[in-house]
ZAMARGU-4260 file (C-alpha; in steps of 0.2 Angstrom, whole numbers, plus 5000, padded with zeros to 4 digits):
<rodrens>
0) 4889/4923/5173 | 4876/4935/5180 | 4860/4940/5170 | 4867/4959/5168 | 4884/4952/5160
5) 4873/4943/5149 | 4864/4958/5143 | 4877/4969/5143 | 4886/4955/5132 | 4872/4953/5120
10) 4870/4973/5118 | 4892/4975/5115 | 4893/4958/5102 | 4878/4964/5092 | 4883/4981/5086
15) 4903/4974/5087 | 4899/4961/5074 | 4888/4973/5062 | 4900/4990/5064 | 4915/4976/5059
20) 4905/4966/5045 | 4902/4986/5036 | 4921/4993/5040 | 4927/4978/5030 | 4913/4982/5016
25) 4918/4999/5016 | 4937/4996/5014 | 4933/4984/5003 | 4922/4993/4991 | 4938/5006/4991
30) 4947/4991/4985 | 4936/4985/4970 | 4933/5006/4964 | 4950/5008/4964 | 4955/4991/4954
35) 4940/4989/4946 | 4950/4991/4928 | 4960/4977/4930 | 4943/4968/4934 | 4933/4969/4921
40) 4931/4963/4904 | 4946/4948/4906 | 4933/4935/4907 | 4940/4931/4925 | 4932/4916/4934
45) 4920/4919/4951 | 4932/4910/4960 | 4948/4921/4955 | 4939/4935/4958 | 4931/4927/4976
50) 4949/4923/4980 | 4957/4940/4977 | 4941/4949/4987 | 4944/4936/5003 | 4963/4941/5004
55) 4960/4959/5004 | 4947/4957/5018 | 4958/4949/5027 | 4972/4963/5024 | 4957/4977/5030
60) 4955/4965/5048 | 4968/4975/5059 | 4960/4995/5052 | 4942/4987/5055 | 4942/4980/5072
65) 4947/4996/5082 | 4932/5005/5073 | 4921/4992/5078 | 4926/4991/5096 | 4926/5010/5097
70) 4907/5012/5087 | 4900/4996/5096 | 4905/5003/5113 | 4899/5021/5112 | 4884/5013/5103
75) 4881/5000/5120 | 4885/5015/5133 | 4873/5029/5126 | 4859/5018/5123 | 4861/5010/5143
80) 4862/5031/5145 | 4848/5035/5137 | 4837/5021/5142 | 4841/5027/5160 | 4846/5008/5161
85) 4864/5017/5167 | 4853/5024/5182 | 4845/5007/5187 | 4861/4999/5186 | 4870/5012/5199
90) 4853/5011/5210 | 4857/4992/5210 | 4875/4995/5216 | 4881/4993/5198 | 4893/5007/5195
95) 4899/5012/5179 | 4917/5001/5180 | 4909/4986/5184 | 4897/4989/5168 | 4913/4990/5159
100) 4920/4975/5165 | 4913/4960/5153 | 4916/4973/5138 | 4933/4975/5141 | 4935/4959/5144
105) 4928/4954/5127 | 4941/4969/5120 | 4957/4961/5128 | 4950/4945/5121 | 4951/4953/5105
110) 4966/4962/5107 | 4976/4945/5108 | 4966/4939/5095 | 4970/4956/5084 | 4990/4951/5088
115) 4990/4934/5084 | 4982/4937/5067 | 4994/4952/5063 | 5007/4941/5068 | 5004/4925/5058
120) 4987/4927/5047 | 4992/4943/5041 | 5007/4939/5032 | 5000/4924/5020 | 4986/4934/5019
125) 4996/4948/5012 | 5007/4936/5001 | 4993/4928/4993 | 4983/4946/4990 | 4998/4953/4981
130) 5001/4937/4972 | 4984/4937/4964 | 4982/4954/4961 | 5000/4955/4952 | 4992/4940/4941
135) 4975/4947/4938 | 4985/4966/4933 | 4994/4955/4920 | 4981/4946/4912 | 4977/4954/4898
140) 4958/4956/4892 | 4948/4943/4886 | 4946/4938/4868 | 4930/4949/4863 | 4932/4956/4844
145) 4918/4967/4841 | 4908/4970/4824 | 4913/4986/4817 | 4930/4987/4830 | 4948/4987/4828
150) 4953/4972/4838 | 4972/4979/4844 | 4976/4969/4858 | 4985/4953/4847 | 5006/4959/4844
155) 5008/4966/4829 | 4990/4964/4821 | 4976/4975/4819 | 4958/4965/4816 | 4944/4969/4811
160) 4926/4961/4807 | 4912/4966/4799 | 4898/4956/4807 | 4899/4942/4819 | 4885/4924/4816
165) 4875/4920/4833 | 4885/4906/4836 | 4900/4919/4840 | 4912/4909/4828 | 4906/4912/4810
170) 4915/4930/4804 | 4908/4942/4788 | 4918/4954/4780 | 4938/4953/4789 | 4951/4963/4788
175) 4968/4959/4795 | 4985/4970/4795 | 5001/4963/4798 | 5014/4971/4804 | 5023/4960/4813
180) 5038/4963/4800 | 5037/4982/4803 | 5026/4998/4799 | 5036/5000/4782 | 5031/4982/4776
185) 5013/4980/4778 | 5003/4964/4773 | 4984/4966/4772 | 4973/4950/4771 | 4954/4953/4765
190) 4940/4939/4768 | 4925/4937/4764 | 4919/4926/4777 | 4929/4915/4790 | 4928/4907/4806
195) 4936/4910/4823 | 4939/4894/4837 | 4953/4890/4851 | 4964/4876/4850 | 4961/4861/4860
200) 4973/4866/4872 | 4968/4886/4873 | 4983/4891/4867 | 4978/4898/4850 | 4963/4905/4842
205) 4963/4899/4825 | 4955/4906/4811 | 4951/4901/4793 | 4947/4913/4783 | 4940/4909/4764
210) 4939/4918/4749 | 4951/4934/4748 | 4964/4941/4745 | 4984/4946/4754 | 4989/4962/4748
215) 5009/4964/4752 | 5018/4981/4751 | 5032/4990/4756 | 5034/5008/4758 | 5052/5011/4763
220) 5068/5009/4758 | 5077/5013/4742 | 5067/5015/4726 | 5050/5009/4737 | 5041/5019/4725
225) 5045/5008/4711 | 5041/4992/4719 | 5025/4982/4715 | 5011/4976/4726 | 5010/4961/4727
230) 4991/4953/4727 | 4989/4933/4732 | 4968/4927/4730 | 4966/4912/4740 | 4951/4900/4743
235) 4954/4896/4762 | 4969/4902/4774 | 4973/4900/4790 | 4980/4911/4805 | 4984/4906/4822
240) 4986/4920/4834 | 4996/4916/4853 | 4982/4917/4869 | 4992/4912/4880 | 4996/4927/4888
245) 4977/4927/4888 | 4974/4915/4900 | 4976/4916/4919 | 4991/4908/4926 | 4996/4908/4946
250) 5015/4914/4949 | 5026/4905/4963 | 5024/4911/4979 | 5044/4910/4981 | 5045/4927/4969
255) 5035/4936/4979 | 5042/4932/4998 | 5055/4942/5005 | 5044/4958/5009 | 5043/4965/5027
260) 5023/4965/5023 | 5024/4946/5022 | 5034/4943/5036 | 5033/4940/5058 | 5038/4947/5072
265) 5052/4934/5072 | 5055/4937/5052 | 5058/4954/5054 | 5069/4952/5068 | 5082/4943/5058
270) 5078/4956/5042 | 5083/4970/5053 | 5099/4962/5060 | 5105/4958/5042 | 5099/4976/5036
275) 5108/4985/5048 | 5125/4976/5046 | 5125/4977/5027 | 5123/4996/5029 | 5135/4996/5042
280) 5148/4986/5031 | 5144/5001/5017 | 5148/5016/5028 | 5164/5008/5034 | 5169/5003/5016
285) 5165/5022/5012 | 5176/5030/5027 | 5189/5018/5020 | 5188/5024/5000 | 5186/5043/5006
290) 5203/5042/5019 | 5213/5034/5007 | 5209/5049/4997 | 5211/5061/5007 | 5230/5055/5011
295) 5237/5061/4994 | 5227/5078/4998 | 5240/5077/5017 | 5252/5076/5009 | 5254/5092/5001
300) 5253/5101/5020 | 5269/5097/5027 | 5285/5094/5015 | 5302/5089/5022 | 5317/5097/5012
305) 5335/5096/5018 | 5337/5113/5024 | 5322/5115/5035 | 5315/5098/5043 | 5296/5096/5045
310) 5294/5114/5038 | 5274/5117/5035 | 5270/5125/5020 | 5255/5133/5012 | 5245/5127/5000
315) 5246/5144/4989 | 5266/5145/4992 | 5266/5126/4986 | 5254/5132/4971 | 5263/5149/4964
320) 5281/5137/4965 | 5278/5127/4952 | 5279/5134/4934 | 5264/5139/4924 | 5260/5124/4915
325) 5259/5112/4930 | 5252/5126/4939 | 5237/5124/4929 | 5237/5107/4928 | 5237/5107/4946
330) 5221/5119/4947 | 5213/5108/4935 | 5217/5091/4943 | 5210/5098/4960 | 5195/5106/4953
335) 5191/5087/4946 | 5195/5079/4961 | 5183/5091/4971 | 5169/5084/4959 | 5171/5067/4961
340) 5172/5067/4976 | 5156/5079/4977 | 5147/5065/4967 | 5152/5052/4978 | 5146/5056/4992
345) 5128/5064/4986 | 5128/5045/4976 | 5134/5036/4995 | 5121/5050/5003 | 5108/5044/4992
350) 5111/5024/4995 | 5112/5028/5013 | 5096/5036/5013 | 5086/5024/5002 | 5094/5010/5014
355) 5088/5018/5031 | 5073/5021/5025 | 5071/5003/5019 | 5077/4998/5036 | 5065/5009/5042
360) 5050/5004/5033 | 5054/4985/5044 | 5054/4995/5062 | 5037/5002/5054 | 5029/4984/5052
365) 5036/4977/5067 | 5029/4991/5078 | 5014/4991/5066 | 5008/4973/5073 | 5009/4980/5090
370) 5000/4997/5087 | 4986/4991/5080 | 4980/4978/5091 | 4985/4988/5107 | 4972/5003/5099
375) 4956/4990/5101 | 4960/4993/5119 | 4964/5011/5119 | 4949/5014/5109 | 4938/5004/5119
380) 4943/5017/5134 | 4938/5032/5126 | 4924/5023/5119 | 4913/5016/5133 | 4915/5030/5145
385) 4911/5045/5130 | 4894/5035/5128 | 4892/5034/5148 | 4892/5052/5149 | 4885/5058/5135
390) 4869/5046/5138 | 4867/5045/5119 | 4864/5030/5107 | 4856/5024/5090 | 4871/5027/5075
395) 4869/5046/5073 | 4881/5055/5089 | 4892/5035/5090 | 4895/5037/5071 | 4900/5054/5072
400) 4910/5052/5087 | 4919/5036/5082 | 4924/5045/5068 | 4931/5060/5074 | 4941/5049/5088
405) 4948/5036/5073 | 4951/5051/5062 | 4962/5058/5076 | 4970/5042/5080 | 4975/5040/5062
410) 4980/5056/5054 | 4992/5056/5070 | 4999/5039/5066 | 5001/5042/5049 | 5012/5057/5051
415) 5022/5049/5064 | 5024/5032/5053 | 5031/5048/5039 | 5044/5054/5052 | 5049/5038/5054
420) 5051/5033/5038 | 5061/5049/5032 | 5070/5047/5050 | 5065/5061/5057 | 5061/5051/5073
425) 5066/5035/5080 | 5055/5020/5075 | 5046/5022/5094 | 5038/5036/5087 | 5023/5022/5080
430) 5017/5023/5097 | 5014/5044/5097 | 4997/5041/5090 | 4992/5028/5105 | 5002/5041/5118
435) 4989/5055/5110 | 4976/5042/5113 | 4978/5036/5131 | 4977/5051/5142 | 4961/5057/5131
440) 4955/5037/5135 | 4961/5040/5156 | 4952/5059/5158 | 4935/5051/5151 | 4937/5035/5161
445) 4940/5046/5178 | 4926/5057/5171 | 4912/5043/5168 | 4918/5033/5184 | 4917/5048/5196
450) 4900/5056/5190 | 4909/5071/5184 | 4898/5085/5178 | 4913/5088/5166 | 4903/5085/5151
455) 4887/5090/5157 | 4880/5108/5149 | 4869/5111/5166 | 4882/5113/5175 | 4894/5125/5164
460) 4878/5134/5162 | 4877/5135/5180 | 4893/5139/5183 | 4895/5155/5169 | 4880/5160/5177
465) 4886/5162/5195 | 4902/5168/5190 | 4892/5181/5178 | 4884/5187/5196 | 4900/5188/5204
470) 4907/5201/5192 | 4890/5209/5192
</rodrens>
């Protein structure tokens, strides 16, 4: 390897490494704001919580890497630009291509590398993400009664404590409502003082209360007014309370497999197959129902009599020949039989539709894995030659320009991935957003490569200017 690849390789990996370390950040400081109430106060250990912030990195992997490649590379080609190092280069024979060359071959490196991860890494990494997160969601919050705080999160109690020891186990002044036999049947235990500790195996939090009083009343039913209240003092009681939802359990992985988001190129192959043949078995099966039908409906065009064979008759002569009464009846039995068979096929259009789209949503994953890793290389092409030719570098003009360029890239996909999933397109309509991208990618490589004065504001200037003369 020659000296210039080396510091053309040490310029690209540096700001490749850092714009990829801060997009992942970014995406995953989205995350944590936007679950951040499922995080807090359920006295969740580091590692759950380390474990569930690793697999949603991992998820955020195939988004980051094409803003990396496209921020490091305009980053690496402005500053060479602006340095006049670009200059020194071409004075040395170096031209433009050639100073692209040991990039893009760290960009296609990554672009098999951005496949094989969508393809295999992706999918666990998915299956594990969603499988913690469902478990952290259900958790409920941690154990934390409050002095002076209804406590409502125990079924069917309501607790509440005057003043808590230090020792966070010794209680003043409690209060308990029951009413896990109903709202109309109340029981109301007063304490003076008590004391609150788990079982041995976490599965209960006891507690013991002394020196109070259960007051028992209902207030429905027939004569409730006349009933007494009953009034039980006690010395020392005791109430055990089920935590085990409480506590932090792991699902099995089986439940949570079967999604196109979890699955490869080779898994969604076999998906699809079986996908479009179930659908394909449903229409059929419709067609079938709806024809046999529709034969009791033929029947009334043509009627055969004795006197004139095969004669056709129409449906309003068949109609005003029967007597009133079943000429009603008939009118009525028709009108119902247009209604069912107008709900039948909105329900069958309905079940199609949620089908296709469903089908739909598997072309989008599959194309997906291919998309995303091709766009480190499509990005990369705009990328490098926009920073040659604008001469540019530092984060200010790469910043803004890579994210004008991924904004573009994405908002295109995203409506293309919508037409696909409403059907609107064909599921080769994922790769609109990387035809968008490729001729804008071709033009600035031409551009940067051939020494165009395209981009330069000199020469437009110029060029008003003399055509300013001309008309003069």
């Amino acid at each position: 390897m020659k000296k210039i690849d080396r510091l053309i390789l040490r310029s690209f990996i540096g700001p490749l490494v850092l714009t990829f370390t801060l997009s992942v950040l970014v995406l995953l400081m989205q995350f944590v704001w936007k679950y951040v109430d499922d995080l807090v106060g359920k006295g969740l250990e580091f590692s759950v919580i380390a474990e569930l912030l690793m697999y949603a990195s991992a998820t955020f992997v195939p988004m980051a890497l094409p803003i990396a490649v496209l921020f490091a590379s305009i980053m690496t080609m402005g500053n060479f630009g602006e340095k006049y190092e670009l200059v020194a280069m071409k004075a040395g024979g170096i031209s433009v291509r050639r100073a692209m060359m040991p990039m893009a071959a760290v960009v296609l490196l990554l672009t098999g590398m951005a496949f094989y991860f969508a393809n295999n890494v992706m999918p666990t990494a998915m299956l594990k993400y969603r499988m913690t997160l469902y478990d952290i969601t259900r958790k409920k919050p941690a154990v934390n009664i409050r002095p002076g705080e209804y406590y409502k999160e125990f079924e069917g109690y309501v607790i509440r404590v005057g003043s808590k020891g230090h020792d966070g186990r010794t209680l003043q002044d409690v209060i308990i409502y029951d009413h896990t036999r109903g709202m109309s049947e109340t029981t109301v235990i007063v304490a003076k003082r008590g004391i609150m500790e788990p079982s041995p195996d976490n599965m209960y939090l006891k507690f013991t209360l002394y020196d109070g009083y259960s007051y028992s009343e209902e207030t429905s039913g027939e004569n409730f007014r006349t009933r007494p209240l009953t009034s039980i003092g006690f010395r020392q009681q005791s109430l055990n309370f089920d935590i085990s939802s409480f506590a932090f359990n792991k699902s099995v992985e089986e439940n949570f497999k079967g999604s196109y988001q979890m699955m490869n190129i080779n898994q969604l192959d076999t998906s699809i197959v079986g996908l479009e043949k179930s659908l394909g078995e449903r229409i059929g099966q419709y067609h079938t129902n709806m024809l046999s039908n529709l034969r009791a409906w033929a029947q009334y065009k043509t009627i055969d009599t004795v006197q004139h064979a095969a004669k056709t008759v129409s449906v309003d002569s068949l109609l005003y020949s029967l007597p009133g009464k079943e000429r009603r009846m008939a009118r009525l039995h028709a009108r119902n039989a247009v209604v069912s068979a107008q709900q039948d096929a909105k329900l069958y259009t309905d079940m199609v539709e949620s089908d296709r789209e469903y089908i739909n949503r598997h072309y989008i994953e599959w194309h997906r894995k291919f998309t995303l890793s091709i766009a480190c290389l499509l990005l990369f092409l705009i990328g490098a030659p926009f920073g040659s030719i604008v001469r540019k570098g530092g984060l200010g003009l790469p910043l803004v320009a890579s994210v004008g360029f991924f904004v573009l890239y994405y908002v295109v996909g995203m409506i293309a991935e919508k037409a696909v999933r409403e059907s609107a397109i064909g599921p080769e309509g994922m790769w609109i957003s990387s035809l968008v991208m490729l001729p804008i990618g071709i033009v600035l490589t031409l551009q940067a490569t051939t020494d165009s004065s395209f981009f330069d504001g000199s020469s437009w200037r110029k060029f008003f200017r003399r055509l300013f003369r001309r008309r003069t």
